[in-house]
C-alpha positions as CSV (number, residue, x, y, z in Angstrom):
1,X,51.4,-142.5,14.7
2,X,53.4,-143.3,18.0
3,X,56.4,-142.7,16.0
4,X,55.4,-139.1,14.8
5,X,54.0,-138.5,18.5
6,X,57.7,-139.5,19.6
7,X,59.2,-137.3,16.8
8,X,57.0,-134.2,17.9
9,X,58.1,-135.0,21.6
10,X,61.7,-134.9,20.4
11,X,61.2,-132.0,18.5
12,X,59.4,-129.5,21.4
13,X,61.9,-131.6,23.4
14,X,64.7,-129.6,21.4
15,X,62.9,-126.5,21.8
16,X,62.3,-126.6,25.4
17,X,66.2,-126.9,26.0
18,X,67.5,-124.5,23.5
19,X,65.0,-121.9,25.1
20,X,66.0,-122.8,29.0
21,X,69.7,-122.4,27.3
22,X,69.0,-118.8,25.8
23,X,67.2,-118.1,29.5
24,X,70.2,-119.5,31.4
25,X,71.9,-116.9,29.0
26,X,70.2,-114.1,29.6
27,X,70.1,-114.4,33.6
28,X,72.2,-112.0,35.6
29,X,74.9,-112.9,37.7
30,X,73.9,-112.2,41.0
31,X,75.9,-110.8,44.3
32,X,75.1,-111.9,47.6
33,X,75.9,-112.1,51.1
34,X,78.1,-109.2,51.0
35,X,80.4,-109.4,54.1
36,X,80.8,-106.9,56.2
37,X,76.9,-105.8,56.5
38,X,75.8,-102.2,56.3
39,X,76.7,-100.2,59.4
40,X,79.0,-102.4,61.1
41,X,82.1,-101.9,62.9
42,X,85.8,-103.4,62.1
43,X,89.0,-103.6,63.8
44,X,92.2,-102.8,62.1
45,X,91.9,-106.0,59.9
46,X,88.8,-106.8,57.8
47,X,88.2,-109.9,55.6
48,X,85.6,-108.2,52.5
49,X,83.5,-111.2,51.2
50,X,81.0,-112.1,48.8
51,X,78.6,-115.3,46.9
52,X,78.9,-115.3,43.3
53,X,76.1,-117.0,41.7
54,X,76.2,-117.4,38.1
55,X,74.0,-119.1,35.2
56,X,74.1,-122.9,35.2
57,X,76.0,-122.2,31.3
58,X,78.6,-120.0,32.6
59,X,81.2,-119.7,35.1
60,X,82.6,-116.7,37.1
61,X,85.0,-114.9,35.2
62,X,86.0,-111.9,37.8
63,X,85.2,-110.5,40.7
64,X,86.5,-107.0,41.6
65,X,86.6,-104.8,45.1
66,X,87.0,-101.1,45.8
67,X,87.5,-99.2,48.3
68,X,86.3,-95.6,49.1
69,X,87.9,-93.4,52.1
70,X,86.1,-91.0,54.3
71,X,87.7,-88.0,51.3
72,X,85.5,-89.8,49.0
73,X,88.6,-91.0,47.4
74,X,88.7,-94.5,45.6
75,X,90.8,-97.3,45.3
76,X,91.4,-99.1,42.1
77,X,89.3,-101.5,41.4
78,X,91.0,-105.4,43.0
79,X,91.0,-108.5,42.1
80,X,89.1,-110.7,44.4
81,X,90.6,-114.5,45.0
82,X,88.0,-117.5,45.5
83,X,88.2,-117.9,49.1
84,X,90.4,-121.0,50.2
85,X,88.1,-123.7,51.8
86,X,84.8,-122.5,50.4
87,X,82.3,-123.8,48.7
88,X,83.4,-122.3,45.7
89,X,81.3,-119.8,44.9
90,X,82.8,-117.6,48.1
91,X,84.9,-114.7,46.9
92,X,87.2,-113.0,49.6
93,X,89.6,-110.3,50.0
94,X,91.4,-109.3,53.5
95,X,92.6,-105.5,53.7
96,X,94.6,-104.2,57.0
97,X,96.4,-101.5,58.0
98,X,92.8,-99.7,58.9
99,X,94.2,-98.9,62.8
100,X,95.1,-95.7,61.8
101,X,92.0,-94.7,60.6
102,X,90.1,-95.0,64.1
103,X,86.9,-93.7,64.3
104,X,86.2,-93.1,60.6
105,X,83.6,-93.8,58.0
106,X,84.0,-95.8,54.9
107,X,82.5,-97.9,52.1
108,X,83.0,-101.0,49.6
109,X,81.8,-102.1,47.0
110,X,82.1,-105.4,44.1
111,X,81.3,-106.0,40.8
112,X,81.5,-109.3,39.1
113,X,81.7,-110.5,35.7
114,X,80.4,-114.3,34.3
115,X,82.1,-116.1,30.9
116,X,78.6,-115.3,29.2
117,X,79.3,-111.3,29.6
118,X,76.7,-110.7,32.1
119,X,78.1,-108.3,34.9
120,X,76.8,-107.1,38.2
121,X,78.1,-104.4,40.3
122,X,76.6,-103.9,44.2
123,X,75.5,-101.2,46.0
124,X,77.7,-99.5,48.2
125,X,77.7,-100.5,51.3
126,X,79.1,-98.4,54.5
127,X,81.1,-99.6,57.6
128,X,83.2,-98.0,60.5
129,X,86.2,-98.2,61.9
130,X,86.3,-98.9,65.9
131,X,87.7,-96.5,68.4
132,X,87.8,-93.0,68.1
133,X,89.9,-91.0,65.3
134,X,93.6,-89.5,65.4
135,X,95.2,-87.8,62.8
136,X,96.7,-90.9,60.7
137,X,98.3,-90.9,57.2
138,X,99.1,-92.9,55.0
139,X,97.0,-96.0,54.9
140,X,98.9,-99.2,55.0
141,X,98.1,-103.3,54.5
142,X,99.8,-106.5,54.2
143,X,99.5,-109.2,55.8
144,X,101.5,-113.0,56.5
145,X,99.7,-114.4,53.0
146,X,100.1,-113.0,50.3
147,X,97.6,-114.6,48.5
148,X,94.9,-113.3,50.9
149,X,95.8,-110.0,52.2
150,X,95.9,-106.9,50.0
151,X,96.8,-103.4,50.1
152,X,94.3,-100.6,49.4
153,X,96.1,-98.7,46.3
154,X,96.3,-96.4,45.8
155,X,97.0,-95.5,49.4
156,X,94.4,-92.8,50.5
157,X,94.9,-90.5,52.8
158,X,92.9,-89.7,56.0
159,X,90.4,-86.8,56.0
160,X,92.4,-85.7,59.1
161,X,95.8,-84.9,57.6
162,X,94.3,-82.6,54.5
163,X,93.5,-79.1,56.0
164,X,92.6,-78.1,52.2
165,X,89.2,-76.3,52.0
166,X,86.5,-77.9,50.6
167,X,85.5,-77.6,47.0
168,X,84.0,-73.6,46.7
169,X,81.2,-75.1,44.5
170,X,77.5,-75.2,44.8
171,X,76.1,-78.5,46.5
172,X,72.3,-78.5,47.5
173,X,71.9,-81.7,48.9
174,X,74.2,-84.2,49.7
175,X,75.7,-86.8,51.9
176,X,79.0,-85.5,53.8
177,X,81.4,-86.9,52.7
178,X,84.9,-85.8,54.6
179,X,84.2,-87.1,58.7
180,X,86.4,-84.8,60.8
181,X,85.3,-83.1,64.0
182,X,82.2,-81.5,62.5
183,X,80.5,-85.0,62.0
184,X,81.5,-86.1,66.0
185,X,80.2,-82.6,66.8
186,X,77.1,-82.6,65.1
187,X,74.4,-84.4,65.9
188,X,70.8,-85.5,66.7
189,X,68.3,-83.7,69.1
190,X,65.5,-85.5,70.2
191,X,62.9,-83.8,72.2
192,X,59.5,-83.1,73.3
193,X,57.0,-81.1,74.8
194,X,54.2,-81.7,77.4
195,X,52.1,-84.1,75.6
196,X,53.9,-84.2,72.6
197,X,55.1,-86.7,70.2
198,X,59.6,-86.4,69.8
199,X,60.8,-83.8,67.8
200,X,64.0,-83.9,65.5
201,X,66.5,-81.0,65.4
202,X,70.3,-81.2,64.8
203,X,72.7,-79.4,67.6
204,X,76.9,-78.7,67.3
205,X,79.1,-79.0,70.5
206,X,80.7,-75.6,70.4
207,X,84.1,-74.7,72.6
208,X,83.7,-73.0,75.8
209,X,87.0,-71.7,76.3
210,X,87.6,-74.8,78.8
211,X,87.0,-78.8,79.4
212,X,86.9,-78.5,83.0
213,X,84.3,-76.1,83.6
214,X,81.6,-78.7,84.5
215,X,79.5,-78.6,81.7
216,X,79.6,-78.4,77.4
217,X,77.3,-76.2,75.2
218,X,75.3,-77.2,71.9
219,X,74.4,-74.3,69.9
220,X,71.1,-74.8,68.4
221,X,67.8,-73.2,67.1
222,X,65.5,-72.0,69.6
223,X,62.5,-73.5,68.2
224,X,64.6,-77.0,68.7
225,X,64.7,-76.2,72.9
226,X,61.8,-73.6,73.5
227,X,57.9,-73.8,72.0
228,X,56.9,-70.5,70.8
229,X,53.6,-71.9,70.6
230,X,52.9,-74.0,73.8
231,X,55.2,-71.4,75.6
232,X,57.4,-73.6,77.1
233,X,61.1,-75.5,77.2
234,X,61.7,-79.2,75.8
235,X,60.5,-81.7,78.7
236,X,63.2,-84.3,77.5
237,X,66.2,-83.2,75.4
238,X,68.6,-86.3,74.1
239,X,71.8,-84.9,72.1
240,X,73.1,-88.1,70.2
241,X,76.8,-86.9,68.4
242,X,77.1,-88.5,65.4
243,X,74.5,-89.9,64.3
244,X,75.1,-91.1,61.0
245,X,77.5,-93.4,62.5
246,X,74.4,-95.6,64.7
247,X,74.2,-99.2,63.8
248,X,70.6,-98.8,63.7
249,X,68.5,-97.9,61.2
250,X,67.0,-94.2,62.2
251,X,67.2,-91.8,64.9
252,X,66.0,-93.3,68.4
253,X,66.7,-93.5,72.1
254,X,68.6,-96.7,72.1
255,X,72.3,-95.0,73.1
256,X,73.8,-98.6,73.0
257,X,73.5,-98.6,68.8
258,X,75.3,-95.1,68.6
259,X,79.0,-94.8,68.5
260,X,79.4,-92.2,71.3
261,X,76.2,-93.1,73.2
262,X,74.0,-90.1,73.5
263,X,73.7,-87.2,76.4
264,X,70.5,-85.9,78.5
265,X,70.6,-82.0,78.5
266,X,70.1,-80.7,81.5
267,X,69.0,-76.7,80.6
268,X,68.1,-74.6,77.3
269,X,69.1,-70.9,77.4
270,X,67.2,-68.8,75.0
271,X,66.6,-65.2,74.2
272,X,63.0,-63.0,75.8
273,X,62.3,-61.7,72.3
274,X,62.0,-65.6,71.0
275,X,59.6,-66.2,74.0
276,X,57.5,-63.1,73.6
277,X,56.5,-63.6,70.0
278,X,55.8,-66.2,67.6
279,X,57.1,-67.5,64.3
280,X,57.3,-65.3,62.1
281,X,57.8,-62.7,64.7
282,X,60.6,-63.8,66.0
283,X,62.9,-65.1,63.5
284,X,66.1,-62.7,64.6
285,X,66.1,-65.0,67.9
286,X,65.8,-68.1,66.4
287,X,69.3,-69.3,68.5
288,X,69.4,-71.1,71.7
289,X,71.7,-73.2,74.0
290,X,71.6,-76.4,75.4
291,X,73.9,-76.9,78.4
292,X,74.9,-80.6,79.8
293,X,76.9,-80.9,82.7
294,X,79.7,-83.0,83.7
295,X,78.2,-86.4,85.0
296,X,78.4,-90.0,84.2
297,X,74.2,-89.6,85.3
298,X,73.7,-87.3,81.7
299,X,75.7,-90.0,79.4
300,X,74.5,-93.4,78.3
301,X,77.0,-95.7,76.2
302,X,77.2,-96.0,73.1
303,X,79.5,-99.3,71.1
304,X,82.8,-97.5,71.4
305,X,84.9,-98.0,74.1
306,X,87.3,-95.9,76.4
307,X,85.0,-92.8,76.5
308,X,85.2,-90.1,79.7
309,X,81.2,-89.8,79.3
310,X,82.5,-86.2,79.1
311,X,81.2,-84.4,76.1
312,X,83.6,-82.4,75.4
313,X,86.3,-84.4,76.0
314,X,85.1,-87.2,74.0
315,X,84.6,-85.3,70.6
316,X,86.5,-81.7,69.8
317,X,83.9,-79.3,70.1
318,X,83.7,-76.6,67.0
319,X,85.0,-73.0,67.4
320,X,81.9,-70.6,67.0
321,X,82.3,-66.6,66.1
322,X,80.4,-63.7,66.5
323,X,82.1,-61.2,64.9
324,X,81.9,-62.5,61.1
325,X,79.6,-60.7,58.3
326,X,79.5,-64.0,56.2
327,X,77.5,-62.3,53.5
328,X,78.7,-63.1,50.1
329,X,81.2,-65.5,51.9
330,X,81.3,-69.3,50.8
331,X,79.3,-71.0,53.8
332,X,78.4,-74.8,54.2
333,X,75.6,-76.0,56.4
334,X,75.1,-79.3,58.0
335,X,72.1,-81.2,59.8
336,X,70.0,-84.6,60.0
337,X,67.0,-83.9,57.8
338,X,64.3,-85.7,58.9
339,X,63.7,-87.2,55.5
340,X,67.7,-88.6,55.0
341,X,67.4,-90.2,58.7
342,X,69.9,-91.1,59.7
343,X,72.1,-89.5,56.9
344,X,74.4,-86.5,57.9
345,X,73.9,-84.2,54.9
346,X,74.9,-80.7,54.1
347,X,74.7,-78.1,51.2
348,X,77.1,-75.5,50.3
349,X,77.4,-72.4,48.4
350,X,77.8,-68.0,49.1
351,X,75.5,-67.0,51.5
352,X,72.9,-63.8,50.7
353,X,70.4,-62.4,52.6
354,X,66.7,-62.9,52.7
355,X,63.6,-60.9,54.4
356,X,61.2,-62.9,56.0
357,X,59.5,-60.2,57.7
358,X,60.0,-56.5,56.5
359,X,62.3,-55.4,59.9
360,X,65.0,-58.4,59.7
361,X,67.0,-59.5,57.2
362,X,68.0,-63.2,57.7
363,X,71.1,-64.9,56.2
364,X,69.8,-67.4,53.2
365,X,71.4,-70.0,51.2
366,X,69.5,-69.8,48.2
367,X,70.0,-73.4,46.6
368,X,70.4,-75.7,49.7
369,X,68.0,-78.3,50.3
370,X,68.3,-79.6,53.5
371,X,64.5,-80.3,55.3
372,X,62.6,-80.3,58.2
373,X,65.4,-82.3,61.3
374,X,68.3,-80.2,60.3
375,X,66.5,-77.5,62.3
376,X,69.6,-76.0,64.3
377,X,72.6,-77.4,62.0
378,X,76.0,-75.5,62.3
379,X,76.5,-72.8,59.6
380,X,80.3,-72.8,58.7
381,X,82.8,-70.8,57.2
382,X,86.4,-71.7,56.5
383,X,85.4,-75.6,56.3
384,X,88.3,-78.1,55.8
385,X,88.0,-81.3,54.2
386,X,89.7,-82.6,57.7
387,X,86.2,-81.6,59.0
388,X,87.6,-78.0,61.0
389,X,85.7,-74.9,60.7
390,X,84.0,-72.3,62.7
391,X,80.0,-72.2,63.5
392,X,78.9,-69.0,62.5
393,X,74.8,-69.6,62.2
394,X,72.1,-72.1,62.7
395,X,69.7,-73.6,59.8
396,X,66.4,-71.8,61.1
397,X,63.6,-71.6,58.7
398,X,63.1,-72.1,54.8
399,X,59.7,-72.7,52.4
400,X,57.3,-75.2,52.0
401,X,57.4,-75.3,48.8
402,X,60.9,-73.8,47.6
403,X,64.7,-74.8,48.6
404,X,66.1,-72.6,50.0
405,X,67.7,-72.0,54.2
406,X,67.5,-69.3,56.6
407,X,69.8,-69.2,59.4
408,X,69.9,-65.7,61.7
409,X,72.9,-63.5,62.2
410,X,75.3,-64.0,64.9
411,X,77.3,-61.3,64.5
412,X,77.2,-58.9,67.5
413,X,77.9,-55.8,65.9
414,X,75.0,-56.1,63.9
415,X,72.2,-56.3,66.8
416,X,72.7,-59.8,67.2
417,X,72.3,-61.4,71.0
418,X,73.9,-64.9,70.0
419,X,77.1,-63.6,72.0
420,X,74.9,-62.6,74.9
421,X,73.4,-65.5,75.5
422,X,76.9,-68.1,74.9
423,X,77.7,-66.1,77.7
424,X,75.2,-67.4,80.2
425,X,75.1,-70.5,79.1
426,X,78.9,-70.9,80.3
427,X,77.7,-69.9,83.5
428,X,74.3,-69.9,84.2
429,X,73.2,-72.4,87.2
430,X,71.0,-75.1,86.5
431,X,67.3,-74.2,87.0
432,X,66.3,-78.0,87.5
433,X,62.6,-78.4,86.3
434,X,61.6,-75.2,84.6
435,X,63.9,-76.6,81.6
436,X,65.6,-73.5,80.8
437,X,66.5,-69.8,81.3
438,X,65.1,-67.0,79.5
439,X,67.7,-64.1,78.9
440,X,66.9,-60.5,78.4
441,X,70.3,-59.4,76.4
């Protein structure tokens, strides 16, 4: 009987093993402690690291890296060494040459294969490159080992240098991908009303003929500065320039986490016929302008370094026209939906026209999906995929239960007082508590 018991034992012995064997099979290869993390910030050298874990029945057979630019463009597809000195399951890759990318967006990404045939591949993962961008080209590497340093082929180019226009094609929804001026432009409005919880709108540093004026202009919507409602201007406005680029997780008041810091408006300029009606109503005025003057006391620091605490000398505002019909004309517009935070997305396609109320007839991009936070995005035409265009509306209204974005005209010979009020806002005195200035164009 012991005999047989010992037998059996062997025998579901046997079992046991072959089954751990088909489960050390089946078990993924697994990816972890990707190095750089999400959201940081390199220099102009950056070693790109990984743990391969395997099965205890297999070994790692590769492990790849790639490369994507702030184009969108992608690398091939690099072999990754083991990484000298490790513990042998360390996987590293060094890429330089990113100096003359300063100030731009990118991502990476592995994939790794085991000698089982199981295969991973990561997410992608985004980082930034420190200092503020120039108009760099092609991107280098190398390095003093040659069995650690790599070049990034095939050698992308810098969204700066291609002054191509953007795909003419129908995007709804999406994550920008080209960087440029409009992204350090564009950014995040936080503010709030007496007794209210922050708000989230999306404002574009526009150019006011001149950087020594004393003060830069954000065009806006007027419902992101002035409550039709409560009847009132914003109590605290924050204007945070690219925000997509924070190293924290959403949109807050912490400046340090933000590349560029973030600004305190000092006044709102927006038009009567938005104050003397409500939404609906007053959908033709939905434009407004938030002024910030020229003091270190409105700018709190962000991570980079060597900035004026200037707005408009630390990013290039965007040109803005009043003179455009843009009907029927391929238009992109940008903005921080609330829902993406702190994603900078934008949709694209010809714009129409749209009546919300019989007597006005709006300009409408039928398709885009942006939501609620990219209130007051930058309408533009002529977009580049180095990021240059002109602001020619402001997102403004949609439906609750459609896609679809309004923006109002801005075009002067069509009734429009957008001009009007630019105008004051370039020289228009601060009126200190009241918040803002009501214009009668």
């Amino acid at each position: 009987k012991d005999k047989n018991k010992d037998k059996n034992k062997d025998k579901n012995k046997d079992k046991t093993d072959k089954s751990n064997n088909n489960n050390n099979n089946k078990r993924p290869v697994r990816i972890k402690s990707l190095t750089p993390d999400k959201g940081s910030t390199i220099q102009s050298q950056q070693t790109f690291s990984a743990k391969i874990k395997t099965p205890s029945n297999s070994q790692v057979r590769t492990v790849q890296f790639q490369l994507t630019d702030p184009s969108g463009d992608e690398s091939n597809w690099l072999n990754v060494p083991r990484a000298k000195g490790g513990n042998g399951d360390t996987f590293s890759i060094t890429v330089d040459g990113f100096q003359k990318y300063r100030g731009t967006r990118w991502t990476y990404r592995m994939k790794a294969a085991d000698t089982n045939g199981n295969s991973v591949e990561s997410n992608s993962i985004s980082f930034q490159v420190d200092g503020v961008g120039d108009s760099a080209s092609d991107f280098g590497g190398g390095g003093t080992d040659n069995d650690a340093v790599d070049k990034a082929p095939p050698a992308p180019s810098s969204s700066y240098s291609d002054s191509r226009p953007i795909p003419q094609s129908t995007v709804q929804d999406s994550d920008w991908p080209y960087d440029g001026p409009i992204q350090s432009a564009t950014g995040r409005i936080l503010f709030e009303f007496t007794g209210t919880s922050t708000f989230v709108c999306t404002g574009t540093v526009v150019d006011d003929g001149s950087r020594t004026n004393g003060r830069s202009v954000i065009v806006t919507a007027a419902h992101c500065a002035y409550s039709d409602v409560m009847k009132e201007f914003a109590k605290l406005a924050v204007f945070i320039p690219d925000q997509v680029s924070t190293r924290g997780e959403k949109s807050d008041f912490d400046c340090g986490n933000d590349r560029y810091g973030c600004w305190y408006l000092s006044f709102a300029v927006v038009e009567r016929g938005w104050v003397e009606n409500s939404f609906p109503a007053n959908v033709q005025y939905d434009y407004a302008y938030y002024v910030v003057t020229d003091s270190p006391s409105t700018h709190s620091k962000g991570y980079s370094s060597g900035l004026t605490s200037t707005l408009d000398k630390d990013i290039t505002p965007m040109s803005i026209d009043f003179s455009t019909n843009q009907i029927n004309d391929h238009t992109v517009a940008l903005g921080y939906s609330a829902d993406k935070d702190p994603d900078f997305r934008y949709c694209s396609m010809d714009a129409d026209t749209i009546s919300g109320v019989p007597w006005y007839a709006n300009l409408w991009l039928s398709y885009c999906g942006m939501s609620g936070g990219a209130s007051g995005g930058p309408w533009i035409r002529d977009m580049t995929r180095e990021g240059t265009g002109t602001v020619v509306s402001v997102n403004s209204w949609g439906f609750s239960d459609k896609v679809g974005m309004a923006g109002p005209v801005f075009r002067t010979g069509s009734g429009s007082f957008a001009e009007c009020l630019y105008d004051k806002a370039l020289k228009a005195d601060d009126p200190g508590s009241e918040g803002g200035i009501i214009v009668n164009c």
